[in-house]
SEVOLO-55332 format. One line per field, with one value per atom (N, C-alpha, C): x, y, z; atom name; residue in three letters. Coordinates in Angstrom, 1 decimal, decimal comma. Layout:
! SEVOLO-55332
px [X | ...]
py [Y | ...]
pz [Z | ...]
name [CA | ...]
resn [ALA | ...]
//
This chain:
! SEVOLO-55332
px [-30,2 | -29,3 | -28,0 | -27,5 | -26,1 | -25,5 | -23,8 | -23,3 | -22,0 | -21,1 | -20,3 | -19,0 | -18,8 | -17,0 | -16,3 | -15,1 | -13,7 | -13,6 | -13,1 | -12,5 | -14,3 | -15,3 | -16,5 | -16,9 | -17,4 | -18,2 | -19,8 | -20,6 | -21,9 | -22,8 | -22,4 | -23,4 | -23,2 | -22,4 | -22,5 | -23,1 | -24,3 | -24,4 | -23,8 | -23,8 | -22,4 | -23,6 | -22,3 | -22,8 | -22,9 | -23,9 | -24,4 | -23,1 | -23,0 | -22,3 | -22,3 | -21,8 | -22,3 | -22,0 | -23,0 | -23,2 | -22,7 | -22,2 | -21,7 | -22,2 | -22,3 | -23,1 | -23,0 | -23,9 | -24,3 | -25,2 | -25,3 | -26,2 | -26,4 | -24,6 | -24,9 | -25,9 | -26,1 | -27,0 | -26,0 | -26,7 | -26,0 | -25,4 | -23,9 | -23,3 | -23,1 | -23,4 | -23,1 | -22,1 | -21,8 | -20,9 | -20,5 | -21,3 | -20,3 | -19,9 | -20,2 | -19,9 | -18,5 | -18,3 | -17,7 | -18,0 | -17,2 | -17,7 | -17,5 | -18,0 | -17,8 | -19,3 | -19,5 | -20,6 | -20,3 | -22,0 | -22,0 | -22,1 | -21,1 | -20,9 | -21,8 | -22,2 | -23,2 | -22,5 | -22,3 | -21,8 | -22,0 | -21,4 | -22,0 | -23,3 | -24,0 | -25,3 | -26,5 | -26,2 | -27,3 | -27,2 | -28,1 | -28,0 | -27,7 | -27,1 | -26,1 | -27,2 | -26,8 | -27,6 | -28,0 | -29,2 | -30,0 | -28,6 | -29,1 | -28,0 | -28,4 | -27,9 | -28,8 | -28,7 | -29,2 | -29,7 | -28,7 | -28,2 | -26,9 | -25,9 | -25,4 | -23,3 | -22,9 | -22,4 | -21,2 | -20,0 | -19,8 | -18,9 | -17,8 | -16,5 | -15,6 | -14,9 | -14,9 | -14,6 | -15,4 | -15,2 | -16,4 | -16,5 | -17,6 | -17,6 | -17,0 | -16,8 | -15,4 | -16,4 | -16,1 | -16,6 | -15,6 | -15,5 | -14,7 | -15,1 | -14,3 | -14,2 | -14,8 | -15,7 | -16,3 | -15,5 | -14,6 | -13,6 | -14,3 | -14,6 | -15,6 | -14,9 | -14,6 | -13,8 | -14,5 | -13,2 | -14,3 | -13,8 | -14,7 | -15,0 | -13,6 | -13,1 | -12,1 | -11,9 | -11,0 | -10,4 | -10,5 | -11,3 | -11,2 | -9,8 | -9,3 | -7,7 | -8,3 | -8,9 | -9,3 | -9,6 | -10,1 | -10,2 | -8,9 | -7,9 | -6,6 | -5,6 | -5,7 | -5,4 | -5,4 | -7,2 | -7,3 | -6,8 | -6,7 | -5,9 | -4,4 | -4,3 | -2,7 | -2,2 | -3,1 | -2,9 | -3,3 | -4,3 | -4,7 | -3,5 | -2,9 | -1,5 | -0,2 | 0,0 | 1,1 | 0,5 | -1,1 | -0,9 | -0,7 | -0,7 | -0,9 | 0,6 | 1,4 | 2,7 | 3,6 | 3,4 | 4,2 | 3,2 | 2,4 | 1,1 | 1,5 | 2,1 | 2,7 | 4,0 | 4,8 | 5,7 | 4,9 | 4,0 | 3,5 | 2,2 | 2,0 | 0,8 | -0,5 | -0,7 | -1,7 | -2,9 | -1,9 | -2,1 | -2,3 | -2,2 | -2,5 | -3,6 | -4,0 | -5,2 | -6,2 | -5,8 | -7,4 | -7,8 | -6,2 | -6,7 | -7,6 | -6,9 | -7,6 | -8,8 | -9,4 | -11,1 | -11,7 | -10,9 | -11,4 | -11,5 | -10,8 | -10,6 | -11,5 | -11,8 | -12,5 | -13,7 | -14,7 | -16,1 | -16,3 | -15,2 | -15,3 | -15,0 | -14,5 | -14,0 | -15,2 | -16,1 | -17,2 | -18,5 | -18,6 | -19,8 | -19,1 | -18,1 | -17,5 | -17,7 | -17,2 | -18,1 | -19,4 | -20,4 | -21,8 | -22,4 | -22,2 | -23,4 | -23,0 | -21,7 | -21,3 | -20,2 | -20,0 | -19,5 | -18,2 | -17,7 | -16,3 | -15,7 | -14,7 | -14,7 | -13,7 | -13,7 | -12,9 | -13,3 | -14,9 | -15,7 | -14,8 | -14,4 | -13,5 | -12,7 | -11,6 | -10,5 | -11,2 | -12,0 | -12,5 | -12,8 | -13,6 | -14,2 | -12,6 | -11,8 | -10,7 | -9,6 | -9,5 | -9,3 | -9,8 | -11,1 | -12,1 | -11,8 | -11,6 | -11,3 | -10,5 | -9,0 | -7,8 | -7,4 | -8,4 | -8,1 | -8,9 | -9,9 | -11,0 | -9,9 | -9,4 | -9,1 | -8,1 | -7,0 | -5,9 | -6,2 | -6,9 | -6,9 | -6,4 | -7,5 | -7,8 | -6,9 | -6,1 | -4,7 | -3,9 | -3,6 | -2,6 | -3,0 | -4,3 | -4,6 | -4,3 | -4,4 | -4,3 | -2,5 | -1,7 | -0,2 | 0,4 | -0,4 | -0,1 | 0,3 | -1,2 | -1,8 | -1,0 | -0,5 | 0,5 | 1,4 | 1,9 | 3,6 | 3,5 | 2,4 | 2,8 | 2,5 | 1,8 | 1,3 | 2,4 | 3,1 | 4,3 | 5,6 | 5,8 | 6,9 | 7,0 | 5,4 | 5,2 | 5,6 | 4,8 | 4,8 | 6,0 | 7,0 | 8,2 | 9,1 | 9,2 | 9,4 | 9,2 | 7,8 | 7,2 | 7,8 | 7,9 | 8,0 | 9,3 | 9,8 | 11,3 | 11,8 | 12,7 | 13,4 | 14,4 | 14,1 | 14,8 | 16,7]
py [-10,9 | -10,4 | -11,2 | -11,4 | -12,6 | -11,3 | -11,9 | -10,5 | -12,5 | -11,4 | -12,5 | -12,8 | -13,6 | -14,0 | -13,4 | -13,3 | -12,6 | -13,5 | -13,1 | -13,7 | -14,2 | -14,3 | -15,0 | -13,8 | -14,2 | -13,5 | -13,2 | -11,9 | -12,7 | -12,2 | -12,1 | -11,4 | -13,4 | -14,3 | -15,6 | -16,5 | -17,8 | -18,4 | -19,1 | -19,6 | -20,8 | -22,1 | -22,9 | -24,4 | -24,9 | -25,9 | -26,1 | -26,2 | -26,3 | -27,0 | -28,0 | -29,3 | -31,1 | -30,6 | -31,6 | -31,6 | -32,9 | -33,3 | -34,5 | -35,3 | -36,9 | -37,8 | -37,7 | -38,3 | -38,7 | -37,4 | -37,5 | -36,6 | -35,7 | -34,6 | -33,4 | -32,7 | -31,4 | -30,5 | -30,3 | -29,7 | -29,6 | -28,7 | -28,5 | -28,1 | -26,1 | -25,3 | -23,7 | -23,6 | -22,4 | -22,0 | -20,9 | -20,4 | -19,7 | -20,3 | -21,3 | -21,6 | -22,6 | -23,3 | -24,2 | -25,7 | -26,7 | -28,1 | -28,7 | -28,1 | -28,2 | -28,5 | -29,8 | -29,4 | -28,4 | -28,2 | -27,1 | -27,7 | -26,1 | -26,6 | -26,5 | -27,0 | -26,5 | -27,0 | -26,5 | -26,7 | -28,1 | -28,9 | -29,8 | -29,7 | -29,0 | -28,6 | -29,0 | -28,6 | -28,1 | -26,6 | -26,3 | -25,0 | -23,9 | -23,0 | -21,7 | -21,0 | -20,4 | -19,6 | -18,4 | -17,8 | -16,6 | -15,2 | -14,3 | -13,4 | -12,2 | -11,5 | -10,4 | -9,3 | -8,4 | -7,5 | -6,3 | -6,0 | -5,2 | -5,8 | -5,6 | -6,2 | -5,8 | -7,1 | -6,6 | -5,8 | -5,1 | -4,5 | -5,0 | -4,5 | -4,8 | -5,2 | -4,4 | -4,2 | -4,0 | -4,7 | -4,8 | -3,4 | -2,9 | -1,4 | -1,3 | 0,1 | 0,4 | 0,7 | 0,2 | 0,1 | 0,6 | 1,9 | 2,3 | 1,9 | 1,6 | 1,2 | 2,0 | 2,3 | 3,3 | 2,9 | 3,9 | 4,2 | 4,8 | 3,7 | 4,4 | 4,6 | 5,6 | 6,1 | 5,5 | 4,8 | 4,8 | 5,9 | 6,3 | 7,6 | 7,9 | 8,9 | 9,0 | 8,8 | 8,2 | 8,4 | 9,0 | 9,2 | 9,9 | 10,3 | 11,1 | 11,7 | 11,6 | 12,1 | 12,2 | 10,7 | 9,9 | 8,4 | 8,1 | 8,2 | 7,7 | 7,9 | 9,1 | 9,8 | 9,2 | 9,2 | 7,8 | 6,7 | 6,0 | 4,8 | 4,8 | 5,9 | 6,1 | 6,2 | 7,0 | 7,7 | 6,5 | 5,8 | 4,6 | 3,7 | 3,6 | 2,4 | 3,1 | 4,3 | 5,0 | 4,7 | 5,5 | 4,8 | 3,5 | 2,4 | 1,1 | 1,1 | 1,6 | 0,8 | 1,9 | 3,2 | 4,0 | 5,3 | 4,7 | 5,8 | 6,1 | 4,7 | 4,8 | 6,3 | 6,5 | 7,5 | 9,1 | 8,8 | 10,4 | 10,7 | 10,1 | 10,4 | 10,1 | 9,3 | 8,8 | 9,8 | 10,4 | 11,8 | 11,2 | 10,3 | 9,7 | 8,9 | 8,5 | 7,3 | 8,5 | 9,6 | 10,6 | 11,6 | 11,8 | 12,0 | 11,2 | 9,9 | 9,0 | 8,6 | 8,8 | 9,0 | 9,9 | 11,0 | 12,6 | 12,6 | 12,2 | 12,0 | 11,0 | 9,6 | 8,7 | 9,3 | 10,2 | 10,2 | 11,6 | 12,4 | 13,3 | 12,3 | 11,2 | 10,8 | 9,9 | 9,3 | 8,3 | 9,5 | 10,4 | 11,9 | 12,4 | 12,1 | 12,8 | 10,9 | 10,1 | 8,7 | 8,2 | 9,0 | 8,2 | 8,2 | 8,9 | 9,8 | 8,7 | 8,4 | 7,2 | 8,2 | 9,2 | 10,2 | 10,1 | 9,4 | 9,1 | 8,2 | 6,9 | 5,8 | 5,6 | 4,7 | 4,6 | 4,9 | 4,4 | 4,0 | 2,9 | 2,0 | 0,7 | 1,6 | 2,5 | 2,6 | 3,6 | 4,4 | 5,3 | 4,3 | 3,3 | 2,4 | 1,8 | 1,4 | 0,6 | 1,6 | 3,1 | 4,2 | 4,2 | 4,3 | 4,6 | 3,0 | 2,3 | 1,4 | 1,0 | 1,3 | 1,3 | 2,7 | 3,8 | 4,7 | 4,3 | 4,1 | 3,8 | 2,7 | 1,5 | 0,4 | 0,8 | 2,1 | 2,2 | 3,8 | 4,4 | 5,4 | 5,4 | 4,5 | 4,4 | 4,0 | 2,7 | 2,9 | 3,5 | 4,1 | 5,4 | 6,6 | 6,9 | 7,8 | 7,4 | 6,2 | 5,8 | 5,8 | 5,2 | 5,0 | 6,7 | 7,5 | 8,8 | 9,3 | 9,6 | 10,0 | 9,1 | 8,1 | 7,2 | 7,5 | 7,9 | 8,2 | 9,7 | 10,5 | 12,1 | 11,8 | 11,4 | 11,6 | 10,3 | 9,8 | 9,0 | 9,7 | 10,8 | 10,9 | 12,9 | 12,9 | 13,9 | 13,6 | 12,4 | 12,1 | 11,3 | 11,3 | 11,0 | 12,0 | 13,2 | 14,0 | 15,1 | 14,6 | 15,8 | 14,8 | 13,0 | 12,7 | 12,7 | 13,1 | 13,1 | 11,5 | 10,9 | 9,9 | 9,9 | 8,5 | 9,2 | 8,7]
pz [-61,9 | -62,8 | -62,7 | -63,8 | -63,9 | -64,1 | -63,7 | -64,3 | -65,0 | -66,2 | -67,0 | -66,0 | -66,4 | -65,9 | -67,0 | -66,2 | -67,0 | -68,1 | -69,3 | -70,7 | -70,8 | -71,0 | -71,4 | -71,8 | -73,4 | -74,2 | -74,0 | -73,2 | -72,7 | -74,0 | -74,8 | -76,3 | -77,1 | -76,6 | -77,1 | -76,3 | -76,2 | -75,9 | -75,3 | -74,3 | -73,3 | -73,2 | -73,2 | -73,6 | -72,1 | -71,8 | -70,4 | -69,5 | -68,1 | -67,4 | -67,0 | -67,4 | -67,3 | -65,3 | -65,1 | -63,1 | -63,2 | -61,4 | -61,2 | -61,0 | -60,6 | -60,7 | -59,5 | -58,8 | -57,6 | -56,8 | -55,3 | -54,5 | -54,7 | -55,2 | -55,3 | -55,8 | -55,8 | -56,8 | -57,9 | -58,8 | -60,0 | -60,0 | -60,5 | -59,9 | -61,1 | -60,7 | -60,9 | -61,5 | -62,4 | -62,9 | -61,7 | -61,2 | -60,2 | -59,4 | -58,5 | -57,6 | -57,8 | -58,6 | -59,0 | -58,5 | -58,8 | -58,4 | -56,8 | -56,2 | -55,0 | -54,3 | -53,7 | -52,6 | -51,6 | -51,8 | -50,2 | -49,2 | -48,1 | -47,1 | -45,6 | -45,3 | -44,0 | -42,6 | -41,8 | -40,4 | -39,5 | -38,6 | -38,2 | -37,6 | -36,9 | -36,4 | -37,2 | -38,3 | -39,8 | -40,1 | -40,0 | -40,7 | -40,1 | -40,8 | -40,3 | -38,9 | -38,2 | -36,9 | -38,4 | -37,3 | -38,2 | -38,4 | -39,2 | -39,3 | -38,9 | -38,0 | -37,1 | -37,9 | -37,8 | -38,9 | -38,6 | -36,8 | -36,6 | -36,5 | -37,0 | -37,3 | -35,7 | -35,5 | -34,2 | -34,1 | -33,1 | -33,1 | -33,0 | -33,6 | -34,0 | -32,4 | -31,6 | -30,3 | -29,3 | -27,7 | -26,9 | -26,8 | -25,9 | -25,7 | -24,1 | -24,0 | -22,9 | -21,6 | -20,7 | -19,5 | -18,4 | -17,9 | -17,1 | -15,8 | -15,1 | -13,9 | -12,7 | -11,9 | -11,0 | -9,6 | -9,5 | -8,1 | -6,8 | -5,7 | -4,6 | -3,4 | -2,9 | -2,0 | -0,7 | 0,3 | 1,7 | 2,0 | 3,2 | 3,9 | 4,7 | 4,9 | 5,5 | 7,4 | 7,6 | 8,8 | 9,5 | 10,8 | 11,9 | 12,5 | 12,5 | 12,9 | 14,7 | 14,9 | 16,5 | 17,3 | 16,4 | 16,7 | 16,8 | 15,8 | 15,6 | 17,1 | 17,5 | 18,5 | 19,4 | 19,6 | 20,7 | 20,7 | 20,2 | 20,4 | 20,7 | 20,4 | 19,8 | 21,6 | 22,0 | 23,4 | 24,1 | 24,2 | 25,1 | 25,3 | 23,6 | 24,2 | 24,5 | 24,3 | 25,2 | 26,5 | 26,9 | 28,3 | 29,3 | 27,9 | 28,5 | 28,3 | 27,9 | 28,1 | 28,6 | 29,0 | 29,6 | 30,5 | 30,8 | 31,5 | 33,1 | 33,6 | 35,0 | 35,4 | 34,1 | 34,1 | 34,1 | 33,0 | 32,7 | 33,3 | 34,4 | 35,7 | 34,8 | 34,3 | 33,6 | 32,3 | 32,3 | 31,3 | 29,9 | 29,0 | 28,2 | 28,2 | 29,2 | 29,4 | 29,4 | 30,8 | 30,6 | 29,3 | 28,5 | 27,1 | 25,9 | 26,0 | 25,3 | 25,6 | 26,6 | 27,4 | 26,1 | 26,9 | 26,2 | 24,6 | 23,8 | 22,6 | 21,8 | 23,0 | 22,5 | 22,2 | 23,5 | 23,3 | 22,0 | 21,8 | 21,1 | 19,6 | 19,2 | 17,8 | 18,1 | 18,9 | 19,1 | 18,5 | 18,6 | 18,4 | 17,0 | 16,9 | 14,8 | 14,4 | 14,7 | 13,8 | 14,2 | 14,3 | 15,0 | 13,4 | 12,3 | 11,2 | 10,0 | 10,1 | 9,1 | 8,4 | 8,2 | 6,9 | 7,5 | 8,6 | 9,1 | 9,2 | 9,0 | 9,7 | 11,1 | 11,7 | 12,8 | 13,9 | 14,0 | 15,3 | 15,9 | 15,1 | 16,2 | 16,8 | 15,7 | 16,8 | 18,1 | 17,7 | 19,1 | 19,9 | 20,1 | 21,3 | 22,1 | 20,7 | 21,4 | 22,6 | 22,3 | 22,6 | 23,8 | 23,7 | 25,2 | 26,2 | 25,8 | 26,6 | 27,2 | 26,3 | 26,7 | 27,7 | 27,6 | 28,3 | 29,8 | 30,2 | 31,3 | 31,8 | 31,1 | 32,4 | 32,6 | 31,7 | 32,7 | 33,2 | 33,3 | 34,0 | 35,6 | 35,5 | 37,4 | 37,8 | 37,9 | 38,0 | 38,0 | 36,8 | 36,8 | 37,8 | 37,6 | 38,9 | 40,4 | 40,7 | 42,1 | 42,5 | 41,0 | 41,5 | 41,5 | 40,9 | 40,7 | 42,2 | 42,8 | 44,0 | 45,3 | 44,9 | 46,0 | 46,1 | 44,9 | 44,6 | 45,1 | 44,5 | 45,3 | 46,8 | 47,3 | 48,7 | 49,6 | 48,9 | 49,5 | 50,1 | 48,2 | 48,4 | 49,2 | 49,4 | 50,5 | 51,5 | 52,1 | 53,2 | 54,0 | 52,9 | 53,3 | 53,5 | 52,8 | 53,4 | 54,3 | 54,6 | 55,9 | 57,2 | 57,4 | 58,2 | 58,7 | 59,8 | 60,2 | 60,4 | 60,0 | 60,2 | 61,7 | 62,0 | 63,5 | 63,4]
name [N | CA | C | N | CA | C | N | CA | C | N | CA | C | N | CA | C | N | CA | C | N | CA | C | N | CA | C | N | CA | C | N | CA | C | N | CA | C | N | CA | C | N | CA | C | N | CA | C | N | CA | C | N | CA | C | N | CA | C | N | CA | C | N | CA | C | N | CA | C | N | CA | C | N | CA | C | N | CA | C | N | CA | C | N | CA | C | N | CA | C | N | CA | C | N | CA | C | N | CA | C | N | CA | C | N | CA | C | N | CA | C | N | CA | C | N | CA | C | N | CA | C | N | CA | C | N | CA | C | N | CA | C | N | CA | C | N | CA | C | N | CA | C | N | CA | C | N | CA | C | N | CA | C | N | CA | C | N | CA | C | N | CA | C | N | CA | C | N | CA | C | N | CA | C | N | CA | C | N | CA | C | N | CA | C | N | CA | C | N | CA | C | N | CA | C | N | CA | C | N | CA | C | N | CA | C | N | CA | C | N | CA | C | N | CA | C | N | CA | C | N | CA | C | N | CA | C | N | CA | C | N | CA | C | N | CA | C | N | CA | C | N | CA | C | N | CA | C | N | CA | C | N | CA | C | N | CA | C | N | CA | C | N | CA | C | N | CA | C | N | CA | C | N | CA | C | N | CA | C | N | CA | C | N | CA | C | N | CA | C | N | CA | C | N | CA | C | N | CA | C | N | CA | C | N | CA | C | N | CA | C | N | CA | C | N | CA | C | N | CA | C | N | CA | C | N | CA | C | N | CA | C | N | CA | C | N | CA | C | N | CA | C | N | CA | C | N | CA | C | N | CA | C | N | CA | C | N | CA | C | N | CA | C | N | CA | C | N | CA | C | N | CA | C | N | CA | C | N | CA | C | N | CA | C | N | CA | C | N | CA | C | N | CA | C | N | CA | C | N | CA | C | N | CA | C | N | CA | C | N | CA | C | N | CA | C | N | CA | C | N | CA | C | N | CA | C | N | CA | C | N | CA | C | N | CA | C | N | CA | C | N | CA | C | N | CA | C | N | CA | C | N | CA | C | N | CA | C | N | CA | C | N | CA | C | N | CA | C | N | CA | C | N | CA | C | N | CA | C | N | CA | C | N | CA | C | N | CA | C | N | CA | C | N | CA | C | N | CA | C | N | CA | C | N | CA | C | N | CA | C | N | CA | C | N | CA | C | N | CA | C | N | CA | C | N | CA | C | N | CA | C | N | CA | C | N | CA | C]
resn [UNK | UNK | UNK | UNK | UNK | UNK | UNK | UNK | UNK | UNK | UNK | UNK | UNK | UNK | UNK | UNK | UNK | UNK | UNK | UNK | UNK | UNK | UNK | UNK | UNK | UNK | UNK | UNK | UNK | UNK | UNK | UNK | UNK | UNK | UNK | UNK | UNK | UNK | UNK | UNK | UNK | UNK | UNK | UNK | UNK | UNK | UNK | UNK | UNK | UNK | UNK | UNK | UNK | UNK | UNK | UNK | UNK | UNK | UNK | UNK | UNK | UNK | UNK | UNK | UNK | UNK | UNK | UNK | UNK | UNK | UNK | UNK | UNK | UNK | UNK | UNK | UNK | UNK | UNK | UNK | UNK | UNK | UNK | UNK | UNK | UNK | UNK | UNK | UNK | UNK | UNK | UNK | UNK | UNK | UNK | UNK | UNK | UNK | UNK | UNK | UNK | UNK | UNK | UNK | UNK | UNK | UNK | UNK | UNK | UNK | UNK | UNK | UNK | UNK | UNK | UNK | UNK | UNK | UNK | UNK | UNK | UNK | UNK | UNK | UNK | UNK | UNK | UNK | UNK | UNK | UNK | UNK | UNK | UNK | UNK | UNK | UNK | UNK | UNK | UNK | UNK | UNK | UNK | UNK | UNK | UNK | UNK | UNK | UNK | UNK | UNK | UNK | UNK | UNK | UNK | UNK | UNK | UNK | UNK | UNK | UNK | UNK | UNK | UNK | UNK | UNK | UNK | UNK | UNK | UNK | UNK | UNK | UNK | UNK | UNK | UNK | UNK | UNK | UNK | UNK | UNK | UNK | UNK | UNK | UNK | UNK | UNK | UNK | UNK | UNK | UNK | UNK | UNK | UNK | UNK | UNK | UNK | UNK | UNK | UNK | UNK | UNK | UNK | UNK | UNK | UNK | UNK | UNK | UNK | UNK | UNK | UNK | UNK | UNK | UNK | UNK | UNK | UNK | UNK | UNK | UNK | UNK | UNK | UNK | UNK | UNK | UNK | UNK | UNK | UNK | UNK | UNK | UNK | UNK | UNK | UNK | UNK | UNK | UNK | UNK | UNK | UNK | UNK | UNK | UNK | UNK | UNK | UNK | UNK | UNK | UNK | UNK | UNK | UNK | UNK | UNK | UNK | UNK | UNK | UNK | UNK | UNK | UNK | UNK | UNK | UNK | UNK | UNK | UNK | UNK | UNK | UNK | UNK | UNK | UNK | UNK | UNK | UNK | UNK | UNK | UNK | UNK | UNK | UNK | UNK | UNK | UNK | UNK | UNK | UNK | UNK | UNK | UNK | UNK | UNK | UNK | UNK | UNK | UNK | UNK | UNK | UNK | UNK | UNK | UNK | UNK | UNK | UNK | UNK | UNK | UNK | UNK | UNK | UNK | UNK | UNK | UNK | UNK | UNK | UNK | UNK | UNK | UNK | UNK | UNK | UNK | UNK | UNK | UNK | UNK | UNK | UNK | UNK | UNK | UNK | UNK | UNK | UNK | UNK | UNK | UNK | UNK | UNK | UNK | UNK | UNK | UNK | UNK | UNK | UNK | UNK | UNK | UNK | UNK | UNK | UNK | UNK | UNK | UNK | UNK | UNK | UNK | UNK | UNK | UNK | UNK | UNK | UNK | UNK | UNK | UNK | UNK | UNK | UNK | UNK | UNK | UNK | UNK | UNK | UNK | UNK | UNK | UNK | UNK | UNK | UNK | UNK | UNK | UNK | UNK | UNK | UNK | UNK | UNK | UNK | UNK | UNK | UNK | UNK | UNK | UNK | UNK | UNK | UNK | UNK | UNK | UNK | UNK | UNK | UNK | UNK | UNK | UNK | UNK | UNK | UNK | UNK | UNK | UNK | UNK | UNK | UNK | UNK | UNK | UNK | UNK | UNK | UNK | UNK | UNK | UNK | UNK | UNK | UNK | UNK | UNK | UNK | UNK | UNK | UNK | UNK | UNK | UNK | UNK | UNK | UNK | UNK | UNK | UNK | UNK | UNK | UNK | UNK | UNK | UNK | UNK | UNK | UNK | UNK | UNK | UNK | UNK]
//
């Protein structure tokens, strides 16, 4: 089905359209005098039968929490380096917490549902190498400053 162009009478016959010389096809009244145009490739890609969307589609982002912090692990460490840098003052009370804290924050991070297995080990370790120290300068210092006062000076 033709349909007419504006101002053209279609109940009158219309006189050919002269085409141009050379390669072209002959040239349309609708189209006007213009070759067609095809892409450098050749021919246009196929035309897919669903229309793209105007906009990608929305992909929210999935937020994965790591597991939370062992507070009792924390503890431990916290307590191992008070005892490494002031355990000699407070009778080594910090190191044998930090022991105690490590193996209890080492049995709450064994299952995975916790993190801060490192800091408990670092905890347990900073507590054991200064324990025994601190216990020994403990026990010297009381039994020194006993035994300096049980001894009479002459």
């Amino acid at each position: 089905m033709t349909y007419p162009q504006p101002g053209v009478d279609p109940t009158r016959p219309q006189p050919p359209v002269p085409s141009l010389p050379g390669p072209y096809p002959p040239v349309s009244a609708v189209r006007g005098p213009y070759p067609p145009v095809s892409p450098p490739g050749g021919a246009y890609p196929p035309v897919s039968a669903v229309p793209y969307p105007a906009f990608p589609p929305v992909v929210r982002p999935v937020a994965v929490h790591p597991p939370l912090t062992s507070g009792i692990a924390t503890a431990s460490l916290v307590l191992g380096i008070l005892g490494v840098l002031g355990g000699w003052c407070l009778f080594g009370l910090p190191c044998i917490l930090a022991v105690i804290l490590g193996h209890v924050a080492m049995r709450d991070t064994r299952d995975g549902t916790r993190s801060g297995h490192g800091m408990a080990v670092a905890g347990l370790v900073l507590g054991y190498v200064f324990v025994g120290p601190m216990i020994i300068f403990t026990v010297m210092a009381f039994f020194g400053s006993v035994l300096g006062a049980a001894t009479p000076t002459p």
